[in-house]
NUZAGU-815767 format. One line per field, with one value per residue (C-alpha): residue in three letters; residue number from 0; x, y, z. Coordinates in steps of 0.02 Angstrom, whole numbers, always signed. Example, Ala and Ser with C-alpha at 12.3 -4.5 7.8 and 13.67 -1.06 7.14 Angstrom:
<sites>
bafi (ALA	SER) .
vexba (0	1) .
xx (+615	+684) .
yy (-225	-53) .
zz (+390	+357) .
</sites>
This chain:
<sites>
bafi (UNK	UNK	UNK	UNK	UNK	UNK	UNK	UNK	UNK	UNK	UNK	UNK	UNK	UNK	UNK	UNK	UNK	UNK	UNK	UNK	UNK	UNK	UNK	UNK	UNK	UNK	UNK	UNK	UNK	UNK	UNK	UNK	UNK	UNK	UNK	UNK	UNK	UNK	UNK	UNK	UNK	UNK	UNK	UNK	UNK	UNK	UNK	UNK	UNK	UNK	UNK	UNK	UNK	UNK	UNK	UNK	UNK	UNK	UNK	UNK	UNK	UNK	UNK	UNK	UNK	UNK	UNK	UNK	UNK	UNK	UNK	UNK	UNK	UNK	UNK	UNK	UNK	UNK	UNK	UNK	UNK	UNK	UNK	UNK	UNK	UNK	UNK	UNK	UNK	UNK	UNK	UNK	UNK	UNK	UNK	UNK	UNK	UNK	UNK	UNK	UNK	UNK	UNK	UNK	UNK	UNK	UNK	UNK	UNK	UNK	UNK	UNK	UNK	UNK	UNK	UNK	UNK	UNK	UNK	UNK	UNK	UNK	UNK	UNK	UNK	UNK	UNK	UNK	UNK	UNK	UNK	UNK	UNK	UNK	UNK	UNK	UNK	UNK	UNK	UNK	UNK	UNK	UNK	UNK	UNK	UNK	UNK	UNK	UNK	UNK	UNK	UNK	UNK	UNK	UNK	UNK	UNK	UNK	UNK	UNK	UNK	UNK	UNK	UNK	UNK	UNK	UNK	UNK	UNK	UNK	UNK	UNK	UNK	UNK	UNK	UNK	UNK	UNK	UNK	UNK	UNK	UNK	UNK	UNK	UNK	UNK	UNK	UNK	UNK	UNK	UNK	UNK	UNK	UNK	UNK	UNK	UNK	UNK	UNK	UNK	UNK	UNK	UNK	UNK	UNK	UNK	UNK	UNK	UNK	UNK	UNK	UNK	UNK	UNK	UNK	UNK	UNK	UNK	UNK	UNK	UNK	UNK	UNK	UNK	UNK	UNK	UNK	UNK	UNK	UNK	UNK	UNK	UNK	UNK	UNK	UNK	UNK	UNK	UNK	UNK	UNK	UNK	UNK	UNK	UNK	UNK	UNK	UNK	UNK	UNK	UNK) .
vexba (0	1	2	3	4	5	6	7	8	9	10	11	12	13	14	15	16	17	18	19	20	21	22	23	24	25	26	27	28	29	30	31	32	33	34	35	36	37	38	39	40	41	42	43	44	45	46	47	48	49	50	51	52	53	54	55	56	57	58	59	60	61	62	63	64	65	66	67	68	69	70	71	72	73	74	75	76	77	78	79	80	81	82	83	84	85	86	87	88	89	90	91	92	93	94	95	96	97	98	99	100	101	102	103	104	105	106	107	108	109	110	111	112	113	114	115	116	117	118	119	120	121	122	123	124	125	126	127	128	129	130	131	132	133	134	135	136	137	138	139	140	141	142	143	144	145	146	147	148	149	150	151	152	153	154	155	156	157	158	159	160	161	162	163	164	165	166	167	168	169	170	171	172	173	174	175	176	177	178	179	180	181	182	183	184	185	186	187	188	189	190	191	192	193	194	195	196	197	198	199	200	201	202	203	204	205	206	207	208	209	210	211	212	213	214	215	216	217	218	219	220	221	222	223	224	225	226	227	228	229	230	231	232	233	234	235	236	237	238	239	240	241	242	243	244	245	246	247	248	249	250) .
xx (+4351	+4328	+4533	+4679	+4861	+4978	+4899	+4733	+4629	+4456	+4310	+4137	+4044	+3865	+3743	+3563	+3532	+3723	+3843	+3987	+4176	+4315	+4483	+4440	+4604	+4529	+4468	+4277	+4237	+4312	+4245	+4084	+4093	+4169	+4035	+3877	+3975	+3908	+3735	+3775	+3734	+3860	+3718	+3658	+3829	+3816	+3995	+4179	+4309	+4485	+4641	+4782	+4828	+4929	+4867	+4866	+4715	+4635	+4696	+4482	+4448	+4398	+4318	+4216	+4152	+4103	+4005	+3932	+3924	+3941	+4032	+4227	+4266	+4467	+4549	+4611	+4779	+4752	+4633	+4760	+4836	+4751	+4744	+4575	+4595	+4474	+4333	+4218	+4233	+4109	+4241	+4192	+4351	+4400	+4512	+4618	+4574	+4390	+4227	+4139	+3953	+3884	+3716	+3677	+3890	+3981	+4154	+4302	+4466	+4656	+4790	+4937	+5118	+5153	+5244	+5094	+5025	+4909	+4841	+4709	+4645	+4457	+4340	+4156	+4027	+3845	+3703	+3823	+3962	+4140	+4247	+4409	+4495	+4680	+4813	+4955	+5080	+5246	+5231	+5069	+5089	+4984	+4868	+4825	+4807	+4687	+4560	+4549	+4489	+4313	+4330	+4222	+4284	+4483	+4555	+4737	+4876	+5021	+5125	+5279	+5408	+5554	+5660	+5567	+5600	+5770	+5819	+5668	+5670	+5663	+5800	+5872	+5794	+5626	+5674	+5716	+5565	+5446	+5564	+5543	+5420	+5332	+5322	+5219	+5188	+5252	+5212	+5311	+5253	+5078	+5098	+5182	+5021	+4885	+5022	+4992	+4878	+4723	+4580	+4451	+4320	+4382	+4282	+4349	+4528	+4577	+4739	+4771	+4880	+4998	+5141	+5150	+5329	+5396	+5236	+5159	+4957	+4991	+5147	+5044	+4893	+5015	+5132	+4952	+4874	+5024	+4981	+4807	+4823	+4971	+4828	+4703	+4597	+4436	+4448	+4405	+4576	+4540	+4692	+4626	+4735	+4780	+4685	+4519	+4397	+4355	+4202	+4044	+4070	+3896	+3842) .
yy (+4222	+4059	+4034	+4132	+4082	+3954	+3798	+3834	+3957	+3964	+4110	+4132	+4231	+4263	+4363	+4335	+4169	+4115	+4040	+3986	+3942	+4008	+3890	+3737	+3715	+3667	+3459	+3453	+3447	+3610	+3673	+3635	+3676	+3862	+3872	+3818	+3942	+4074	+3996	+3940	+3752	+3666	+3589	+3755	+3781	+3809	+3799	+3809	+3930	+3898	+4002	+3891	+3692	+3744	+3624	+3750	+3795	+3633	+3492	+3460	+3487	+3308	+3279	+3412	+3352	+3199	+3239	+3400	+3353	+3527	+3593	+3641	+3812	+3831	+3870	+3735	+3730	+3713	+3571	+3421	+3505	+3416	+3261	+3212	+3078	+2954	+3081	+3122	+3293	+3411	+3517	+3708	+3767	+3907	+4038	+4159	+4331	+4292	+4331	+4199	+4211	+4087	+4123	+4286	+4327	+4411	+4369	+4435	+4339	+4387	+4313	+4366	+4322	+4151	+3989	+3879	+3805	+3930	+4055	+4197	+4311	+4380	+4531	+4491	+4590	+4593	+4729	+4866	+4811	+4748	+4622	+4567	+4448	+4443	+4344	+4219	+4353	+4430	+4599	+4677	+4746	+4877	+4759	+4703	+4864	+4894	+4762	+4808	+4971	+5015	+4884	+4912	+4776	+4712	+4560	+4561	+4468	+4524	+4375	+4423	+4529	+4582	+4586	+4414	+4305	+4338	+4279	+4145	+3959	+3939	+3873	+4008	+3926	+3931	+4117	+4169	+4077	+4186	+4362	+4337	+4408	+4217	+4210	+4310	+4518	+4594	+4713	+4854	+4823	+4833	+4961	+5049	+4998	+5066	+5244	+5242	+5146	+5120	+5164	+5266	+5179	+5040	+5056	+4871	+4828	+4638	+4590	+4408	+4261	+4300	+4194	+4102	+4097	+4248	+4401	+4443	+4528	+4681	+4718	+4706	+4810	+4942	+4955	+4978	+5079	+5205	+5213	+5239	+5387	+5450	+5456	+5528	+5369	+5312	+5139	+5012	+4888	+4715	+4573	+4394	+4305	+4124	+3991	+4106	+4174	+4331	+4450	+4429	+4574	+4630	+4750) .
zz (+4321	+4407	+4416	+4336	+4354	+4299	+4382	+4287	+4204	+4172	+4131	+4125	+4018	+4000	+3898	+3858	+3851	+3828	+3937	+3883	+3979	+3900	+3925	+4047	+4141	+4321	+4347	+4344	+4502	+4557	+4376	+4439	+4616	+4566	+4442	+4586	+4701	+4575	+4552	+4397	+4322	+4209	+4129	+4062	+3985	+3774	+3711	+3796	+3702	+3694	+3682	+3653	+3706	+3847	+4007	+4107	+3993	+3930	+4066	+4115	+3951	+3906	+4052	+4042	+3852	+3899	+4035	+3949	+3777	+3722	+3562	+3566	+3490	+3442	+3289	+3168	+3209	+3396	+3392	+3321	+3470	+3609	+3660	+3693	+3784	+3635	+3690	+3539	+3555	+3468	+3370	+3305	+3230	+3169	+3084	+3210	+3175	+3109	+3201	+3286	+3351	+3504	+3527	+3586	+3605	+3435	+3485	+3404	+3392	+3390	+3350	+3526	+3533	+3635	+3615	+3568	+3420	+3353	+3520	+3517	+3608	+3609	+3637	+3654	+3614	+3670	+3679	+3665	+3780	+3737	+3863	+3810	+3877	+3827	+3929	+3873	+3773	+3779	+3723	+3662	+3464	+3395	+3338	+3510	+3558	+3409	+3456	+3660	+3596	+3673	+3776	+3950	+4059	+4018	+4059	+4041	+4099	+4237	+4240	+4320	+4421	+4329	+4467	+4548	+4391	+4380	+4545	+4570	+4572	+4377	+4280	+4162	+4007	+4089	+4127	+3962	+3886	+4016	+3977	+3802	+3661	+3660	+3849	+3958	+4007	+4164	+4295	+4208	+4043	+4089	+4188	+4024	+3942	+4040	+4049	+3863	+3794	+3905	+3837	+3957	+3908	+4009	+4172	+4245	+4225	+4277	+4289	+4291	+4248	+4404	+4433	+4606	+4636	+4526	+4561	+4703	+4724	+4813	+4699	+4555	+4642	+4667	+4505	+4406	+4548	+4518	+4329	+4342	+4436	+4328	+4174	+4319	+4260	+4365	+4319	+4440	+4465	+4499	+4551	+4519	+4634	+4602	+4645	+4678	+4594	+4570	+4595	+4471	+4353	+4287	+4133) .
</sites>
């Protein structure tokens, strides 16, 4: 994950000959200098995947076409979502809840509960191994939970304290839109998720998306610490912290 939180998100995922980004919420530059720090090219990029319009998620987005000239994948709704910016973009759209392939990645898609125009999740799927990548919801429904079945490494969002948001710096509005089922997960209901619904297949567990004012690192690491060991689950727990990227996560 080359950054994860509310001032920009952006992932990389390889397999076989594919690399793609998915969301491209960073400027280029620091795209480009996160991706070098990993000995990866930009230029070797095929596609970049995108969850919703949100510019938190597509703010270098145009920049990054028009110096890549790669193709766009996002469903139809989202695209008339974005403003390019008069950049010819190289659109792939499609419909939420179909499966899409990029070269050597099957990728599933998902439709997951947020205020934007038309936002997905995704699970990809390559010689034999599943990563999903989920973040950007308010509550996870039991078709969520459906497709991050059999998934090896998860990537799932732990926006917020409870206790944080309600007496942090947002207005109430902004609080209410975060609380509710359109907004975004906290600690204690992903905590109630991995106590119930975790699969044990899931050998990497990411948890990402943090608010900077209303969540804190080490309060996440321990509220899903403690439910790991309440299921006597091995799985290895993994905090991307804002504004830095993570480890290199390898299958």
């Amino acid at each position: 994950m080359l950054a994860s939180s509310s001032s920009g998100n952006c992932t990389f995922v390889s397999a076989g000959r594919t690399r793609i980004l998915v969301d491209a919420g960073l400027s280029g530059r620091e795209t480009f200098g996160r991706l070098a720090a990993i000995g990866e090219s930009p230029e070797n990029l095929d596609a970049i995947l995108v969850s919703h319009e949100h510019s938190d998620h597509v703010a270098g987005l145009p920049r990054l076409v028009k110096k890549l000239d790669i193709p766009v994948y996002l469903t139809h709704l989202t695209a008339p979502a974005i403003e390019w910016n008069d950049c010819e973009a190289h659109v792939e759209a499609f419909q939420a809840g179909r499966r899409i392939s990029i070269g050597d990645l099957e990728i599933d898609t998902f439709t997951v509960p947020h205020d934007a125009v038309d936002p997905v999740g995704f699970s990809f799927l390559s010689e034999g191994i599943k990563v999903s990548l989920v973040t950007d919801l308010g509550y996870i429904p039991d078709a969520i939970k459906y497709h991050l079945r059999g998934t090896n490494l998860m990537i799932l969002e732990s926006n917020h304290d409870l206790e944080m948001l309600k007496v942090g710096p947002y207005p109430w509005s902004v609080k209410q839109r975060v609380m509710g089922r359109k907004g975004h997960l906290s600690n204690e209901v992903v905590s109630d998720f991995i106590q119930g619904d975790l699969d044990s297949t899931t050998s990497v567990l990411v948890l990402g998306h943090l608010s900077e004012h209303n969540n804190h690192p080490e309060l996440v690491r321990l509220i899903a610490r403690q439910a790991l060991e309440g299921r006597v689950l091995f799985t290895k727990l993994v905090i991307a912290e804002p504004r830095r990227q993570t480890e290199i996560f390898q299958f």
